[in-house]
C-alpha positions, -999 to 999 in steps of 0.1 A, spaced: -86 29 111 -46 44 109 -45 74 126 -13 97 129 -7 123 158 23 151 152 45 123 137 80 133 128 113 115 118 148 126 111 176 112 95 203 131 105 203 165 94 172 152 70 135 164 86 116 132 67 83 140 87 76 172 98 43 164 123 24 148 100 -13 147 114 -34 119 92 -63 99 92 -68 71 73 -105 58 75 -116 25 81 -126 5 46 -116 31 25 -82 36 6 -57 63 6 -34 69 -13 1 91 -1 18 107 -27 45 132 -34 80 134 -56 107 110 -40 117 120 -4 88 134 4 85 115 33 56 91 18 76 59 26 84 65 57 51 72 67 39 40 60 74 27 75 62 40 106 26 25 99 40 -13 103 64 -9 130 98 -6 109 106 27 119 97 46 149 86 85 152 112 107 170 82 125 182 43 119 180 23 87 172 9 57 154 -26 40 162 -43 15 148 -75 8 157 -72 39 190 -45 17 197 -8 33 200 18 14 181 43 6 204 75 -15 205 67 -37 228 30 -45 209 50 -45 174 52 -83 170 15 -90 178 -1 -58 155 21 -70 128 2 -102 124 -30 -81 116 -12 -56 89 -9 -69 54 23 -54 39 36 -55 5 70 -38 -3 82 -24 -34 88 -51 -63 73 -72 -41 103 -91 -20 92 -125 -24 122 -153 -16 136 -164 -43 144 -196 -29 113 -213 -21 85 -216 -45 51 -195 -47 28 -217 -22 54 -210 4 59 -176 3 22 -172 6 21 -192 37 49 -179 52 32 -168 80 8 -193 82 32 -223 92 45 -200 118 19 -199 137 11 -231 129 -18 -233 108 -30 -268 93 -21 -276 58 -57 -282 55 -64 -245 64 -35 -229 45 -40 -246 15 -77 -235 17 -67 -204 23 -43 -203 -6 -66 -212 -32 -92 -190 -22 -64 -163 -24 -51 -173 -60 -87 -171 -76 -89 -136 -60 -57 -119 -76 -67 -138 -108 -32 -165 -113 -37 -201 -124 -30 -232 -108 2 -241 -120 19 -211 -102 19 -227 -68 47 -249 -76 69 -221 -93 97 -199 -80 95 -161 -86 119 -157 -114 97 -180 -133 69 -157 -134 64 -122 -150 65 -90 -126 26 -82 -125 21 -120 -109 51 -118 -86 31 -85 -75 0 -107 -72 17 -132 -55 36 -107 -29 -7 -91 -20 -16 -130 -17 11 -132 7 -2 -98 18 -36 -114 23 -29 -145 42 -39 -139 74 -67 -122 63 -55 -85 79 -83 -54 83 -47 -32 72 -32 -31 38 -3 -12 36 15 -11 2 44 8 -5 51 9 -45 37 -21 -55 34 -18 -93 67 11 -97 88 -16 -116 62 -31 -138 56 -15 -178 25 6 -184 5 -20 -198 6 -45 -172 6 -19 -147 -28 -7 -158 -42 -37 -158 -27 -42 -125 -45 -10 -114 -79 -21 -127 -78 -56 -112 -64 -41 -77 -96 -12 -78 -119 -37 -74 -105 -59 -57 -101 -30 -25 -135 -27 -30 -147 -61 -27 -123 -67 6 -136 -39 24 -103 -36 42 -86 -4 54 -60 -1 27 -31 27 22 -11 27 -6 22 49 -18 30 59 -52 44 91 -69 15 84 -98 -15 105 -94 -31 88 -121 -24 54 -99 -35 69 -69 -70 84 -83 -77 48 -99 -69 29 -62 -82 55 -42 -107 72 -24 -85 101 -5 -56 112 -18 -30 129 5 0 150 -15 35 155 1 58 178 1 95 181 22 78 156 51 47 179 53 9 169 41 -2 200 16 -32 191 3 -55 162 5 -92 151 -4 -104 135 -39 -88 135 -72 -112 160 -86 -101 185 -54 -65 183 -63 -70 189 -101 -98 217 -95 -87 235 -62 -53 225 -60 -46 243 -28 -8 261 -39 12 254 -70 31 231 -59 -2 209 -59 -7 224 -93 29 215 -113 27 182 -97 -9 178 -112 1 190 -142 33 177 -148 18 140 -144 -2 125 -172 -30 103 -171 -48 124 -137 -78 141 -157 -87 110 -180 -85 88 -148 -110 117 -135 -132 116 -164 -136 80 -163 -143 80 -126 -172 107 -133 -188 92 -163 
């Protein structure tokens, strides 16, 4: 479970998060969303340990993030970043285990661990020896949640991950990635400014606006009790929310 108490951040005269009280429940995924600079980012920024709250905090777990505990709760948070940020330099099987050979795992165990990885995200053999600019964007994306996955972490955080891909692959992206949260079972929170995306991925969706949460619950609540209009323009103004809520109640 991620659990944030009164969290706020400012950026100079900027008020990112305005004491932003959220819970994020265990095996489930939620999704944050809001128009850029909403604050979404930075949210899950303060989730991993990158930034820290001026004022209220992070727990993971009913344990407070801290900075001396950063290091050591990083290993147990999967993180992928947006377009992925996989090294150019080194090829696919060793930006997956990254990690891994740092703290030393066998090459027994992480190429176990690899394979058993590459038939989850659905890529074929051959992409192990390959560098990232050799493969289209929706498998560097699969690549960067293998990498994600590695150390087999019960917290997902994902901050974009499909925002520079085109819509077809990007759906299909969105399909694979739905089941696949449900077949890990892991506590996953996800940002994007599509509400379409998020009600695909998602079980709770939380809506930003100016650093503070205005609504949150299911898609359905949004669309049929948006709770001001700024919930409603920004449901409205987005396509793709109500067929992605038909098909989710069919």
């Amino acid at each position: 479970m991620l659990e944030f108490d009164h969290v706020s951040k400012r950026f100079g005269s900027i008020l990112a998060l305005d004491s932003v009280t959220l819970r994020c429940e265990a095996k489930r995924t939620t999704a944050l969303l809001g128009p850029s600079g909403c604050g979404k980012s930075t949210l899950l920024r303060c989730a991993v340990g990158l930034l820290w709250p001026d004022a209220g905090s992070v727990r993971i777990d009913s344990q407070r993030l801290s900075e001396s505990r950063a290091i050591e709760v990083r290993k147990h948070i999967g993180y992928v970043i947006q377009e992925g940020g996989l090294f150019p330099h080194i090829d696919v099987f060793s930006n997956v285990a990254l990690m891994a050979r740092y703290l030393r795992w066998d090459r027994a165990r992480i190429t176990s661990r690899f394979e058993q990885l590459r038939e989850l995200v659905k890529l074929p053999e051959s992409v192990a020896t390959r560098y990232p600019n050799e493969l289209s964007g929706g498998q560097r994306q699969r690549v960067s949640l293998m990498r994600a996955l590695m150390l087999d972490p019960q917290l997902l955080l994902l901050d974009e991950p499909l925002g520079a891909l085109d819509p077809m692959i990007r759906r299909n992206l969105q399909k694979d990635l739905a089941e696949l949260f449900k077949e890990l079972g892991k506590t996953v929170v996800i940002v994007t400014h599509d509400i379409a995306e998020a009600g695909t991925l998602a079980d709770a969706l939380v809506l930003l606006q100016a650093g503070r949460i205005v609504q949150q619950g299911t898609l359905a609540e949004l669309i049929d009790r948006p709770a001001s209009n700024f919930v409603k323009d920004f449901v409205e103004t987005q396509r793709g929310a109500r067929e992605v809520l038909a098909e989710r109640r069919a």
